[in-house]
C-alpha positions as a printed NumPy array, in Angstrom:
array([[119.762, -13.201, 118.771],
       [117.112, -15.328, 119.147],
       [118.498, -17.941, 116.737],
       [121.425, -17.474, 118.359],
       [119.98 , -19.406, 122.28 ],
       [117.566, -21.427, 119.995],
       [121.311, -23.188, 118.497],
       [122.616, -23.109, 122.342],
       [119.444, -24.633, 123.465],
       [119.739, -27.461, 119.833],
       [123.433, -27.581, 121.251],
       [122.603, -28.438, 125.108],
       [120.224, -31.001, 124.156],
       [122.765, -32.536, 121.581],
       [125.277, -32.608, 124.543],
       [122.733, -35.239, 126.902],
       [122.458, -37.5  , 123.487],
       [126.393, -37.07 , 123.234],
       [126.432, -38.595, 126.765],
       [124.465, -40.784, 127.05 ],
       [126.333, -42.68 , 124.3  ],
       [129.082, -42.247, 126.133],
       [131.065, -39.591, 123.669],
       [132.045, -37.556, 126.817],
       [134.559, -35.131, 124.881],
       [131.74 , -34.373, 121.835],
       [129.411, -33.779, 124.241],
       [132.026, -31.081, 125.695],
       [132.43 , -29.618, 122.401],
       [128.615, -29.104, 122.128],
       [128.673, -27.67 , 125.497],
       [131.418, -25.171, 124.801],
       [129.659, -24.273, 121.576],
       [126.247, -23.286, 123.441],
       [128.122, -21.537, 125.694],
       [129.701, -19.275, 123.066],
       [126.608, -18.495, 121.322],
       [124.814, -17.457, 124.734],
       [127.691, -15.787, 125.71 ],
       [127.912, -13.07 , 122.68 ],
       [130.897, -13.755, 121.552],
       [129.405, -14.693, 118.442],
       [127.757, -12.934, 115.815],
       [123.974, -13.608, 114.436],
       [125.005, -12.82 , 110.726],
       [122.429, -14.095, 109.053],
       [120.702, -11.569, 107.376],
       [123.678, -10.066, 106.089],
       [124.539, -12.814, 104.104],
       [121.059, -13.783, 102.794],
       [120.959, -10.01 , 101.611],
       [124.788, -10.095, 100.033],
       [123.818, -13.279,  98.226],
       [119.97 , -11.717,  96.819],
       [122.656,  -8.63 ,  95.634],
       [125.161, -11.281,  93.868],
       [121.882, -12.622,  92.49 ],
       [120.331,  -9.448,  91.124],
       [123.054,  -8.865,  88.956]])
């Protein structure tokens, strides 16, 4: 989870850049995104993944 509101937070702060170059609907996009990940509606799988992939690997 906490990579999860460290992307929101990357996200936010990628929205202010976003505006103040004056790409008003990216910077929406970026805000929607954070919002998402903050909000739980998406899932952190990450280790999964990494651990599928060292399986593939193994074999």
């Amino acid at each position: 989870m906490d990579r999860l509101k460290a992307r929101a937070s990357k996200n936010r702060e990628a929205a202010k850049v976003l505006r103040s170059r004056g790409k008003e609907t990216a910077a929406q996009q970026m805000e929607t995104r954070a919002d998402e990940l903050e909000s739980g509606r998406v899932a952190d799988r990450t280790e999964a993944v990494s651990g599928l992939i060292s399986w593939a690997f193994r074999r």
